[in-house]
Z-matrix of the N, CA and C atoms (Angstrom, degrees):
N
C 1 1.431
C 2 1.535 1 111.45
N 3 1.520 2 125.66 1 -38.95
C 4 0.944 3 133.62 2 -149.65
C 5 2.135 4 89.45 3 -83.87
N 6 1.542 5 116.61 4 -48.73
C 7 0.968 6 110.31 5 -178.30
C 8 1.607 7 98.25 6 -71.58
N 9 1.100 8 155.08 7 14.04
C 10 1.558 9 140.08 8 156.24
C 11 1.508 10 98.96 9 -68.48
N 12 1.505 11 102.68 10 -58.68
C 13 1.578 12 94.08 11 -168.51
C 14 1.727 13 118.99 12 -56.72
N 15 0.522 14 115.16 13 -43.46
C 16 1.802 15 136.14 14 170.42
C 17 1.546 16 97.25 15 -28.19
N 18 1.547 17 84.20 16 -71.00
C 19 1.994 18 90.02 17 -176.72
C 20 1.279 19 122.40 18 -47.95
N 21 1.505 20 115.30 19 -43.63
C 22 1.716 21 137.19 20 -152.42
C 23 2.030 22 87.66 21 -87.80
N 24 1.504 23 113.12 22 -25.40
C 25 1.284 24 100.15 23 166.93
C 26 1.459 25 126.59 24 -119.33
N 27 1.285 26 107.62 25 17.35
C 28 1.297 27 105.36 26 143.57
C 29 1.277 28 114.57 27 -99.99
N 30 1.148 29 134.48 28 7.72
C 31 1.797 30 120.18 29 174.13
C 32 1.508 31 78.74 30 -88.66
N 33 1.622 32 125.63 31 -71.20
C 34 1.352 33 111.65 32 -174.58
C 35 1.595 34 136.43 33 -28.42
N 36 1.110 35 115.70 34 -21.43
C 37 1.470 36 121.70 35 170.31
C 38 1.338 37 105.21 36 -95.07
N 39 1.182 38 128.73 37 -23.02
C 40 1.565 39 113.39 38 171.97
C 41 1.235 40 118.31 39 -58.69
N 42 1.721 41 95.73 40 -40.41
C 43 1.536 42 110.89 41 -156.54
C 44 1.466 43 89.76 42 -73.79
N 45 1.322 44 140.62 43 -43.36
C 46 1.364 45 137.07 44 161.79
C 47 1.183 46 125.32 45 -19.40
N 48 1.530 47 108.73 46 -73.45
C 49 1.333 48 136.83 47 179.81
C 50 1.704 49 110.12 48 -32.23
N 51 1.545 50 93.08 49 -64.92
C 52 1.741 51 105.65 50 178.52
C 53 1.460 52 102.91 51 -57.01
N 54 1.194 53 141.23 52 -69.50
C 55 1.116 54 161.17 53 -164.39
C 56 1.615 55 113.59 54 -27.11
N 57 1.609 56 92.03 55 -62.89
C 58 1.917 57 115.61 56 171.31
C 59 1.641 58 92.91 57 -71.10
N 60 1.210 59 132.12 58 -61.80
C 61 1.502 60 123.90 59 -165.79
C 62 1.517 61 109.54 60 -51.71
N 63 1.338 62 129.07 61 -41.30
C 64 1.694 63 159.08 62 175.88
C 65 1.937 64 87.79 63 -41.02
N 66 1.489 65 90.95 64 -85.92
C 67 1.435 66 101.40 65 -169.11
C 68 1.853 67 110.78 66 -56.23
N 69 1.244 68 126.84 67 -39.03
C 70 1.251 69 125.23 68 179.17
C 71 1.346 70 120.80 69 -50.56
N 72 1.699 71 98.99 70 -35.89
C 73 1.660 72 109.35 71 -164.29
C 74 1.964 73 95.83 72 -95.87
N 75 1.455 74 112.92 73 -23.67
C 76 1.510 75 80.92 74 172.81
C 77 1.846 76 119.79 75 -99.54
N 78 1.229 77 114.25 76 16.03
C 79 1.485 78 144.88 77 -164.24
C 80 1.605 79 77.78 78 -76.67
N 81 1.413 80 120.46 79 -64.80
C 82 1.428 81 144.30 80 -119.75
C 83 1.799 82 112.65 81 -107.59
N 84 1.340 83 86.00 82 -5.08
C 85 1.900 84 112.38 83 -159.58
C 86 1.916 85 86.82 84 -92.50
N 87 1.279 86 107.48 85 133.99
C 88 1.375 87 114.84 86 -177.14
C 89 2.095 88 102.22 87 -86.05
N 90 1.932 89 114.84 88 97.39
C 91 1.055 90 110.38 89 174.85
C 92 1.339 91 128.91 90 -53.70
N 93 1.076 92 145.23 91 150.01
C 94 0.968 93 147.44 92 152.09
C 95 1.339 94 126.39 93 -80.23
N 96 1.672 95 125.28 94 113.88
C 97 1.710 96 128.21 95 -156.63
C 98 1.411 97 78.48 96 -118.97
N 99 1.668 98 69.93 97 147.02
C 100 1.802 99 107.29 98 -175.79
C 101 1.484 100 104.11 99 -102.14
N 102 1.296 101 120.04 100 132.22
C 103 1.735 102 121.13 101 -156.61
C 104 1.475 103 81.04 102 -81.23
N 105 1.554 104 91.35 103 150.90
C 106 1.727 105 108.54 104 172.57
C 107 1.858 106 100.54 105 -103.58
N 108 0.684 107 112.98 106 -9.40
C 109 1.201 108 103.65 107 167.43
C 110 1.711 109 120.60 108 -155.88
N 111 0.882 110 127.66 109 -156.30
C 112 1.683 111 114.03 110 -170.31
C 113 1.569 112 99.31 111 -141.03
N 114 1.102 113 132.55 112 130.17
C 115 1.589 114 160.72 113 160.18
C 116 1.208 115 117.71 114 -28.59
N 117 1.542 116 123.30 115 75.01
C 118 1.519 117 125.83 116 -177.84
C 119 1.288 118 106.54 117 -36.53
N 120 1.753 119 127.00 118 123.80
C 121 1.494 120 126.15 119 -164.71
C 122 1.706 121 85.60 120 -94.29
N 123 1.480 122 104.17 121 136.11
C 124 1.611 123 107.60 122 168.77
C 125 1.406 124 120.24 123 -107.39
N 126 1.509 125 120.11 124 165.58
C 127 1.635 126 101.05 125 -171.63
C 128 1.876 127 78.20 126 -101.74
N 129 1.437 128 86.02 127 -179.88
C 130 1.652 129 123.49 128 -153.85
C 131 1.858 130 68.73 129 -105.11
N 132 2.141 131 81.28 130 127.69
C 133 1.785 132 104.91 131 -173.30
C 134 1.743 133 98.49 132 -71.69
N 135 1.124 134 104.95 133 121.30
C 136 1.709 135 111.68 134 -174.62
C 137 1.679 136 96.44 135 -96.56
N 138 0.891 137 129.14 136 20.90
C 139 1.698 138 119.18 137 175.94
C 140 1.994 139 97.39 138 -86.22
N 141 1.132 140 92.15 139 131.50
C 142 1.596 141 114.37 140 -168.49
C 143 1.985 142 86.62 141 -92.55
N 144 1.798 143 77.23 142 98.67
C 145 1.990 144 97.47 143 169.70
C 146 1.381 145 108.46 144 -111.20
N 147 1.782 146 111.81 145 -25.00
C 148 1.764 147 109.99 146 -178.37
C 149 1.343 148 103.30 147 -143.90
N 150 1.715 149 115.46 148 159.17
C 151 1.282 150 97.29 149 -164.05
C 152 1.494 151 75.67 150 -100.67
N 153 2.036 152 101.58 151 156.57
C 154 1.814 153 130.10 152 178.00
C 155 1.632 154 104.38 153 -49.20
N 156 1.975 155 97.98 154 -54.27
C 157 1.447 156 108.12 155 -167.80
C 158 1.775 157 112.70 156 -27.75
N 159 1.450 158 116.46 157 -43.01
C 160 1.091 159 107.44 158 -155.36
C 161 1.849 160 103.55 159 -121.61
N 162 1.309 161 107.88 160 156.96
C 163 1.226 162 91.00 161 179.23
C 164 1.693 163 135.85 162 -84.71
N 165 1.217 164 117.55 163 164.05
C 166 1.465 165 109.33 164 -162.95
C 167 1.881 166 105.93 165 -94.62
N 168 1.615 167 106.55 166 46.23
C 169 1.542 168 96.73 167 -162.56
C 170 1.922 169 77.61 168 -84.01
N 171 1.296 170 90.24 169 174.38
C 172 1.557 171 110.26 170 172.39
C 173 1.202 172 107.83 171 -110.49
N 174 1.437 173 133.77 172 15.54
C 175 1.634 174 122.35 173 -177.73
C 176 1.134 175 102.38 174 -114.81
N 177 1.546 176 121.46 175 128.38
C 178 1.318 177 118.10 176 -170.41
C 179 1.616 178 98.31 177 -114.33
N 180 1.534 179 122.33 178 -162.38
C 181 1.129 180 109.97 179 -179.66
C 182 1.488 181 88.14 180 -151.37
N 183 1.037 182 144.72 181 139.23
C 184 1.586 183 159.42 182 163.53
C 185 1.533 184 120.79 183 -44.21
N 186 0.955 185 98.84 184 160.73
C 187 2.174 186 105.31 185 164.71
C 188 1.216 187 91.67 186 -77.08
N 189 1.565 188 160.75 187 -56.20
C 190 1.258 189 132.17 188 -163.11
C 191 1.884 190 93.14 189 -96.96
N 192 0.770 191 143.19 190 78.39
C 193 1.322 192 130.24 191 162.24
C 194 1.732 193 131.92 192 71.13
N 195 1.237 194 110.24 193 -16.14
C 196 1.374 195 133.42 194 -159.32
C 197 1.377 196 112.53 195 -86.01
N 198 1.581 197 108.04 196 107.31
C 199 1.182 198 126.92 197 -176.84
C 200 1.861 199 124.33 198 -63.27
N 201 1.134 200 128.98 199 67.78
C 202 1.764 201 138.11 200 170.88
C 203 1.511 202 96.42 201 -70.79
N 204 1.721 203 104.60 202 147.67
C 205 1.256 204 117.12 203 141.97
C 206 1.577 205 114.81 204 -111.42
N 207 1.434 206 116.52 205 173.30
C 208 1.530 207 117.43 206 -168.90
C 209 1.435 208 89.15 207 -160.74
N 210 1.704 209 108.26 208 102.49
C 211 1.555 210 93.46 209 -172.35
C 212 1.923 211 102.13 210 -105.36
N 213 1.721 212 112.45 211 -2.33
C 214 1.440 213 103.12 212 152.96
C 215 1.507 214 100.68 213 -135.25
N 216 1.589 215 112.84 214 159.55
C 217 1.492 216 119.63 215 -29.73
C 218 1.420 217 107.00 216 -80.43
N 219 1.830 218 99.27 217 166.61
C 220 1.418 219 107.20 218 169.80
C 221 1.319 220 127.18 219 -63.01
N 222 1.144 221 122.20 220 165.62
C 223 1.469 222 122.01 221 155.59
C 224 1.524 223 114.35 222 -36.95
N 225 1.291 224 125.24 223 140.08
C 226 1.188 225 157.10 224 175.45
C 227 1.943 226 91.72 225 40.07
N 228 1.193 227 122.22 226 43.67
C 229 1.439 228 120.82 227 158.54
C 230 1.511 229 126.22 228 -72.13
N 231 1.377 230 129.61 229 150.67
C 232 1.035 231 136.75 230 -160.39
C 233 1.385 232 98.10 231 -89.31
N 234 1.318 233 118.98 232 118.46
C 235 1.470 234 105.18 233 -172.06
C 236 1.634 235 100.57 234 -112.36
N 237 1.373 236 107.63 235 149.91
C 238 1.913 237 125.31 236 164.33
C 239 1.316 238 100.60 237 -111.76
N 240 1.714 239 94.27 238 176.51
C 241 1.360 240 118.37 239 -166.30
C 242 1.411 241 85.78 240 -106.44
N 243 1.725 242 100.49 241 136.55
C 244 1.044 243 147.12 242 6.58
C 245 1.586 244 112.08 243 -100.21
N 246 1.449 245 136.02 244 101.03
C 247 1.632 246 140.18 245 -163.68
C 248 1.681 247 102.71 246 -50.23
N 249 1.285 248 108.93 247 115.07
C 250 1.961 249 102.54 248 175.17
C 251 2.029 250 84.51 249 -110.33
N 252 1.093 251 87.62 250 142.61
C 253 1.298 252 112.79 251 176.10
C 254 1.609 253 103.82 252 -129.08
N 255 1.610 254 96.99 253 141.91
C 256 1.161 255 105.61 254 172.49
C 257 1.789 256 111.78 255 -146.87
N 258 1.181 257 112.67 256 176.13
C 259 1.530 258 108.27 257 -178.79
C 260 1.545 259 111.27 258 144.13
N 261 1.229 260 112.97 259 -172.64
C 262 1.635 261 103.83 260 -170.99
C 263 1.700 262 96.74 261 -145.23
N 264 1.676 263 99.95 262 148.38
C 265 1.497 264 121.34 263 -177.64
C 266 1.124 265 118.48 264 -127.94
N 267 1.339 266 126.46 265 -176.22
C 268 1.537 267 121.75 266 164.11
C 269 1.449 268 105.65 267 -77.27
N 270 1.256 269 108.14 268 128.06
C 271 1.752 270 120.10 269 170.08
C 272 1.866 271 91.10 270 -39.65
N 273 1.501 272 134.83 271 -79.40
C 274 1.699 273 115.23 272 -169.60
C 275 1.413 274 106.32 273 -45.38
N 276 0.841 275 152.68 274 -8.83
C 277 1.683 276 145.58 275 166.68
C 278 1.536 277 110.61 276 -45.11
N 279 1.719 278 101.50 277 -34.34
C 280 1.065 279 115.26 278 -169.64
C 281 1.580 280 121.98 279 -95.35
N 282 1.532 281 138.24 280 145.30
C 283 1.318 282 124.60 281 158.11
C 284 1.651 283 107.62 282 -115.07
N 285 1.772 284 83.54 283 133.73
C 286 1.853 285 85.85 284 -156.54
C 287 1.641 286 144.21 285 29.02
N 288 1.065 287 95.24 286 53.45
C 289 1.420 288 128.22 287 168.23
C 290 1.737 289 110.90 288 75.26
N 291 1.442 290 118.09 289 33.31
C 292 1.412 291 121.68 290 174.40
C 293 1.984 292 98.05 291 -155.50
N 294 1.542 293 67.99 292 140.10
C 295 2.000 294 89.11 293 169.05
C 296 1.224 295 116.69 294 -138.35
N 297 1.345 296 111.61 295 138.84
C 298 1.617 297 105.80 296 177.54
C 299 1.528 298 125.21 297 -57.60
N 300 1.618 299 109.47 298 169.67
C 301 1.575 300 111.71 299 -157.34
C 302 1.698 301 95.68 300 -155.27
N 303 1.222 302 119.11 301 109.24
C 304 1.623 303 103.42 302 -173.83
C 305 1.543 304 92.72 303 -135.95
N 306 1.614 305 98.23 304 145.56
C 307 1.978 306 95.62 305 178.05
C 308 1.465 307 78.40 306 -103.07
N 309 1.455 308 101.63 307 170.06
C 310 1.619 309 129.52 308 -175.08
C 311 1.575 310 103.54 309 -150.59
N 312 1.497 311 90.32 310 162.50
C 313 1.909 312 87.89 311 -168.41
C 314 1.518 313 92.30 312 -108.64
N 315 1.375 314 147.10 313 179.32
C 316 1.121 315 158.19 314 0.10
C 317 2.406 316 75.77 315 155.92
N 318 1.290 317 89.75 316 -67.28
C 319 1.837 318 119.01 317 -177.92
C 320 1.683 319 91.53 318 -60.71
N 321 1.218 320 107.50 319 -54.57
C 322 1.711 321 102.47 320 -169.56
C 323 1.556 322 101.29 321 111.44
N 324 1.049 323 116.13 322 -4.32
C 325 1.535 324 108.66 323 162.23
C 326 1.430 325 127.81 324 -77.30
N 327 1.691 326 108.34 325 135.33
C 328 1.515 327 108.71 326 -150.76
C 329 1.877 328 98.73 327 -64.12
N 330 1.648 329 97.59 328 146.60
C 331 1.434 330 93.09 329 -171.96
C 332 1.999 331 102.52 330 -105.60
N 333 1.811 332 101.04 331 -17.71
C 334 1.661 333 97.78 332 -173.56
C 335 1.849 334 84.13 333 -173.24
N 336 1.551 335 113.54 334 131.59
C 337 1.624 336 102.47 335 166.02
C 338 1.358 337 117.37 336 -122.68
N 339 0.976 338 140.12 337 -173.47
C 340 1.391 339 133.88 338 -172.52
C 341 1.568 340 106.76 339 -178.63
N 342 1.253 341 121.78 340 149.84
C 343 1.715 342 121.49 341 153.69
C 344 1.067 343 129.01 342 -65.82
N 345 1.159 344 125.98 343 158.68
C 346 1.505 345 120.15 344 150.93
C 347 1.400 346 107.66 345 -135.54
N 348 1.545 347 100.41 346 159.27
C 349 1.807 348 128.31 347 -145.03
C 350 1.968 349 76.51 348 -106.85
N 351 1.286 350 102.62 349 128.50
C 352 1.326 351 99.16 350 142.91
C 353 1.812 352 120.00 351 -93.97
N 354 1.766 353 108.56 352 163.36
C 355 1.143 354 102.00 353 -156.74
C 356 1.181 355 91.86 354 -105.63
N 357 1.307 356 149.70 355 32.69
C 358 1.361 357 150.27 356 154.53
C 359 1.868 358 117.41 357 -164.95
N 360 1.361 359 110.62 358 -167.38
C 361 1.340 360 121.12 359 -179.93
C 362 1.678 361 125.57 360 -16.81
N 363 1.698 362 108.77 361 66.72
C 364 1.881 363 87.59 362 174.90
C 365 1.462 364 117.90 363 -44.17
N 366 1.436 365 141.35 364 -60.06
C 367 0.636 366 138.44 365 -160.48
C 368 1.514 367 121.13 366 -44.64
N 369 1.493 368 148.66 367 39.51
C 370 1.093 369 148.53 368 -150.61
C 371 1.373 370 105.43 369 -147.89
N 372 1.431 371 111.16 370 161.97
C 373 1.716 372 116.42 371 154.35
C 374 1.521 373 119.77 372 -93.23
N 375 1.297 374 92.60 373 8.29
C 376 1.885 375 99.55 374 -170.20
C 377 1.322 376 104.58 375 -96.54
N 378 1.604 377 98.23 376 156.38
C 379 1.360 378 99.84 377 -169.57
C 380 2.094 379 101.73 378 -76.28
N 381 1.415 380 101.66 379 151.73
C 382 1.556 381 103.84 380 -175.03
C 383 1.240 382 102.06 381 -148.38
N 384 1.420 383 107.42 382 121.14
C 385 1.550 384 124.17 383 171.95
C 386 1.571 385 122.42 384 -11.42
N 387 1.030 386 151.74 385 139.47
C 388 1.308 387 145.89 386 144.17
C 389 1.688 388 117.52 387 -130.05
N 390 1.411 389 101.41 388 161.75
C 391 1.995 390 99.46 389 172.98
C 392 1.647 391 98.04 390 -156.75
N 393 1.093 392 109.42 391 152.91
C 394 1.267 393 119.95 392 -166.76
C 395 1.661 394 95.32 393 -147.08
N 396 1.071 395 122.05 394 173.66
C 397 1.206 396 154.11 395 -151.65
C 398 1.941 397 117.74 396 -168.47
N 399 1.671 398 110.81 397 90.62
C 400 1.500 399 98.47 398 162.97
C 401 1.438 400 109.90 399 -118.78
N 402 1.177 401 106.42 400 128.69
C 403 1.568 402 118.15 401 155.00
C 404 2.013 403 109.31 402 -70.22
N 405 1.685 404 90.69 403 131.23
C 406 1.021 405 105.07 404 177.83
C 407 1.902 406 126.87 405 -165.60
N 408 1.267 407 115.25 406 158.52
C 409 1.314 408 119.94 407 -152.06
C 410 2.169 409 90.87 408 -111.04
N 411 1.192 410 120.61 409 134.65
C 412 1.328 411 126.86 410 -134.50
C 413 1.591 412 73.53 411 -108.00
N 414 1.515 413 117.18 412 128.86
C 415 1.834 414 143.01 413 -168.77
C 416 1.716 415 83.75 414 -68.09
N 417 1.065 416 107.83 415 166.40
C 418 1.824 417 140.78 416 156.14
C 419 2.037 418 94.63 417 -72.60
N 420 1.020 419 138.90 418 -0.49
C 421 1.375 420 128.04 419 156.80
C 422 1.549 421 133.50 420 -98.83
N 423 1.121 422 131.83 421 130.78
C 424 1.036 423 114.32 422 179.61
C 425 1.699 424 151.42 423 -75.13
N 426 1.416 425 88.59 424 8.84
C 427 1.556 426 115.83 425 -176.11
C 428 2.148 427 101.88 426 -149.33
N 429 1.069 428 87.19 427 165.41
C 430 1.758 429 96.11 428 175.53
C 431 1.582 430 102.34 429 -176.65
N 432 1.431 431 101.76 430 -144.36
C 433 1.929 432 102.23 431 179.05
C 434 1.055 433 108.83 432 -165.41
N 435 1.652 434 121.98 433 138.35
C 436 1.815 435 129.00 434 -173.52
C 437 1.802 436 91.67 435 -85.51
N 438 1.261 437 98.25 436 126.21
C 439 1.434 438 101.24 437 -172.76
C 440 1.943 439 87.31 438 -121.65
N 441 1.951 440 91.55 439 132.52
C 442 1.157 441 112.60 440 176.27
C 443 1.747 442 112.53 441 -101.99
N 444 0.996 443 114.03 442 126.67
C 445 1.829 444 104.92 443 175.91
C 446 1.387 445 110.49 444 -137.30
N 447 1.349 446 90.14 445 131.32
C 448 2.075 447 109.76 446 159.04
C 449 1.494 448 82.72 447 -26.66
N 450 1.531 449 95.93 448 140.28
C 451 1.689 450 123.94 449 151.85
C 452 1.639 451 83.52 450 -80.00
N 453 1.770 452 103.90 451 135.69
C 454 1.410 453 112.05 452 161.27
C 455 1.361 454 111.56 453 -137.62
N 456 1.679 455 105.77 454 85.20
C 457 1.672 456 94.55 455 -174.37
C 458 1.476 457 120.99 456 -79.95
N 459 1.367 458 113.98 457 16.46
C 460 1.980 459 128.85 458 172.03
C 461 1.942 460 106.08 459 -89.97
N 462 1.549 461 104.84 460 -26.68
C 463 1.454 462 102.06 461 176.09
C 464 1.829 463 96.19 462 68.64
N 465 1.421 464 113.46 463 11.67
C 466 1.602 465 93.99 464 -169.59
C 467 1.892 466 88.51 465 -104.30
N 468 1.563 467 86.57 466 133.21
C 469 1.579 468 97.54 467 -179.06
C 470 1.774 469 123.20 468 -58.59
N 471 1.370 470 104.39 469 3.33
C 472 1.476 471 99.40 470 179.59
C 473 1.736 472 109.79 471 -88.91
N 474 1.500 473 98.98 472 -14.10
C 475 1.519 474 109.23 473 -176.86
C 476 1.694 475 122.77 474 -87.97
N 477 1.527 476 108.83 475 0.84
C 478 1.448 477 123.15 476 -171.56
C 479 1.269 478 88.37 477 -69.54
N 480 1.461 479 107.25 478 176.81
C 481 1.614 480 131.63 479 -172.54
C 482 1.416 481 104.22 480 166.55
N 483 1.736 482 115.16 481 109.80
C 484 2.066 483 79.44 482 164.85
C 485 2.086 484 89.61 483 -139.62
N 486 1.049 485 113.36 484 -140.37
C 487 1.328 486 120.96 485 -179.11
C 488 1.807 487 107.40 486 -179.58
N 489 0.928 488 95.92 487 134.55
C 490 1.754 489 120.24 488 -150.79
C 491 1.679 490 99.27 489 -116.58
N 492 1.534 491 99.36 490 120.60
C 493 1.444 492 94.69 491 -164.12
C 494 1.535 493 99.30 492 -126.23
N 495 1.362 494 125.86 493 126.79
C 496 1.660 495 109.93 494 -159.14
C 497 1.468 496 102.20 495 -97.74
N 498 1.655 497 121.69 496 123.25
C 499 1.365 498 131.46 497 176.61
C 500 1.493 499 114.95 498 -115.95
N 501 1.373 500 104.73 499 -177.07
C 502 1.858 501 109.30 500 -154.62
C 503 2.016 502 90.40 501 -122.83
N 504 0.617 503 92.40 502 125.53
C 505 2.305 504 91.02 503 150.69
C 506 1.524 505 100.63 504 -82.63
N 507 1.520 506 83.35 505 155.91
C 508 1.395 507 93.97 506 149.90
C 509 1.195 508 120.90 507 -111.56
């Protein structure tokens, strides 16, 4: 008698065993869902914000060598008032955590300038976040350039650096 029970509970623990393993493995199985509805296809925004010709990377490279990114705005973007710029430099670009930021029209005459705050450690060679904000009134040209420059509080021309980024008005 005693070996019946034995048997009747070891099939019962098998049947367990499988049972939890059964449910674990289809718990665990990646389903496949059937869309309830279907994905309004949109067309690709054709409003001309950058020109194709050139590419839309954000890494620019300096008059002395110096690697910035500027991931707003792009190259040849249509810019409004008020222009927020953002992107990252070398913390020395900076003096105490701001560098100048001036748009220019078409001539190169300044059209609006402003600082920008970096968002962490000047003290570094690493590149470090910044954003700025200029309010500004849109030139009689239809193109110009967001010009980025070394803070140079020595004014000595060996310390310049800037990077010239060509943008649109509207």
């Amino acid at each position: 008698m005693r070996k019946t029970i034995y048997v009747i509970l070891a099939i019962a623990l098998i049947g367990i065993a499988f049972w939890i393993g059964w449910s674990y493995a289809s718990n665990n199985t990646k389903k496949e869902e059937t869309p309830t509805a279907q994905t309004p296809v949109t067309q690709k925004d054709t409003s001309d914000t950058t020109d194709t010709t050139e590419p839309a990377s954000t890494d620019f490279t300096s008059t002395k060598g110096v690697k910035i990114s500027v991931t707003e705005p792009l190259r040849n973007a249509i810019i409004t008032d008020p222009l927020t710029v953002k992107g990252s430099i070398p913390g020395n670009w900076s003096f105490e955590a701001s560098f100048p930021i001036r748009i220019l029209d078409a001539d190169r005459n300044v059209v609006a300038q402003s600082p920008a705050t970096l968002q962490g450690d000047w003290m570094t060679d690493a590149l470090v976040p910044f954003t700025a904000s200029i309010p500004f009134t849109a030139p009689d040209t239809p193109t110009g350039y967001l010009l980025i420059e070394k803070d140079n509080p020595s004014g000595e021309a060996e310390n310049t650096d800037s990077v010239e980024i060509p943008i649109r008005f509207r």
